[in-house]
Phi, psi and omega in degrees: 000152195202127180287189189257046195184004156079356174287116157338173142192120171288139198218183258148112188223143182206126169242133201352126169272001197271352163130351178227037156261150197287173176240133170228205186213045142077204191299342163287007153080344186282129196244116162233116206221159198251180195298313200297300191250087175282164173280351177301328165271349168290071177320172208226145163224092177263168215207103170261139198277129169287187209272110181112342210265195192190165156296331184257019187265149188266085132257290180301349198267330198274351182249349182276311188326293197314313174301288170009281143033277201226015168218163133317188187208109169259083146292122184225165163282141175265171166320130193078013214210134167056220182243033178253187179275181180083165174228192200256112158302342197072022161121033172255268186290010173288328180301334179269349150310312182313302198287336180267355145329277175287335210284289191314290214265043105300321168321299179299003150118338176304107180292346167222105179252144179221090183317127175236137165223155180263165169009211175020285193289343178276318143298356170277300173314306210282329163272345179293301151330335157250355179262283197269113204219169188291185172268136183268012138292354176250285303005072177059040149220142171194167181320150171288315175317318205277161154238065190259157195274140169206117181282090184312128191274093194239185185260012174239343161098022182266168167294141154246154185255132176273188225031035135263029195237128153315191193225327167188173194206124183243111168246146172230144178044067166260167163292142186240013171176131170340151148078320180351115177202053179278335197245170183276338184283337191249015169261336166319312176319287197307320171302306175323293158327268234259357205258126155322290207285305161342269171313320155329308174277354163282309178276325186249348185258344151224060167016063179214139171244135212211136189327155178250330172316156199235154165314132192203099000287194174256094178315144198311139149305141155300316209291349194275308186298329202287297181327324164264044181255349181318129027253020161320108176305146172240154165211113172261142219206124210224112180308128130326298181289359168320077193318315201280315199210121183259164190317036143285329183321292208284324183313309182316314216251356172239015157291304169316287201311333172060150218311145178065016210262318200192157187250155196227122170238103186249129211266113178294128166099333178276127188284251191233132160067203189278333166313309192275342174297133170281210181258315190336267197324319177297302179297324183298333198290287158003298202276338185275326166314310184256031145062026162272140167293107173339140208279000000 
């Protein structure tokens, strides 16, 4: 898979275990479905990964399992991180990972994707999620295919290829703003990030390699991003326990979104990110993505 900005990024397509997902043959992309269950009737759930994580780490392979469940399933490595190329900006240029994400497993015939990302990646969805939109010449429909150029009226000023736009967005343990160094994880984080010696330890000790460049421009906020992902259901979802960002964040960020803009599930007893979602959680995630009613 290959962004639109030329990074290699290794990815994963699984498909529904619940008895109406299509057989694919994993990251060589190729999709064979038969009439009664095609992906057109299948959701998609794709799933960015936090700051260190990969496609093969089992926090994640353990949330795909899960999603699986009741979706497709797109796990992919960010920029830097596992085996894809490129190093890691830190949720900036990750969003054209994300889009050539969903792009693909539209490519593979699925019509409703719906992005879920943890800490890192949950903020990566919430911009991506305001960046990327259906073509607004179709109304909000358009091919599992295209790629006709469309200038998203975003802050930042790139061309997007539409059928890279969610369908809804699930951000978990996310940030509700750059720079953040309220907590002890997260000014290790930013030593990690900003330090030569940081990045050493970045590279060989959580196998991520990460831009030396500092942000230029500075990319749109979540908090700044949630308000435009409307009229996309968002659901945002947040740990009590949450070593890195204590609740304001996620309060901050369903503040934004202004009344009915987004639903706030704040989890007692939870820490942080995909490590700390339990499977309970994960499937209620499962279940609010792919509109099944809770058991």
């Amino acid at each position: 898979m290959l962004t639109d900005d030329g990074v290699p990024v290794e990815a994963v397509y699984e498909p529904c275990t619940a008895g109406f997902g299509a057989p694919g043959d994993g990251a060589a992309g190729a999709l064979a479905a038969t009439p009664a269950t095609t992906p057109a009737t299948t959701p998609a759930i794709v799933v960015a990964h936090g700051f260190t994580g990969a496609a093969d780490r089992p926090a994640v392979r353990r949330a795909a399992r899960v999603f699986a469940q009741r979706a497709a399933v797109v796990t992919f490595s960010f920029r830097g991180h596992g085996g894809s190329g490129g190093r890691s900006t830190v949720g900036d240029r990750e969003v054209l990972d994300l889009a050539a994400a969903v792009a693909w497993a539209r490519r593979l015939g699925h019509t409703r994707v719906v992005t879920v990302g943890f800490s890192m990646g949950g903020s990566v969805v919430l911009r991506h999620g305001a960046l990327y939109t259906a073509d607004p010449l179709a109304g909000g429909a358009e091919s599992a295919a295209g790629d006709t150029p469309v200038r998203v009226p975003e802050r930042e000023g790139r061309i997007r290829r539409t059928g890279a736009h969610s369908d809804a967005v699930v951000s978990v343990s996310a940030p509700a703003r750059w720079y953040y160094r309220g907590t002890a994880p997260m000014r290790r984080l930013h030593w990690v990030v900003t330090r030569p010696s940081g990045r050493l330890v970045g590279r060989y000790g959580f196998r991520t390699r990460i831009a030396t460049e500092e942000w230029d421009p500075v990319p749109l906020s979540p908090v700044a991003s949630v308000p435009l992902i409307a009229p996309a259901p968002l659901l945002l979802v947040h740990g009590d326990r949450d070593p890195y960002f204590p609740l304001d964040h996620p309060r901050m960020l369903a503040e934004a979104a202004g009344p009915g803009g987004a639903e706030l599930w704040l989890e007692r007893g939870m820490g942080h990110a995909e490590n700390a979602a339990d499977d309970a959680l994960l499937a209620r995630i499962a279940d609010w993505a792919t509109g099944t009613p809770p058991a």
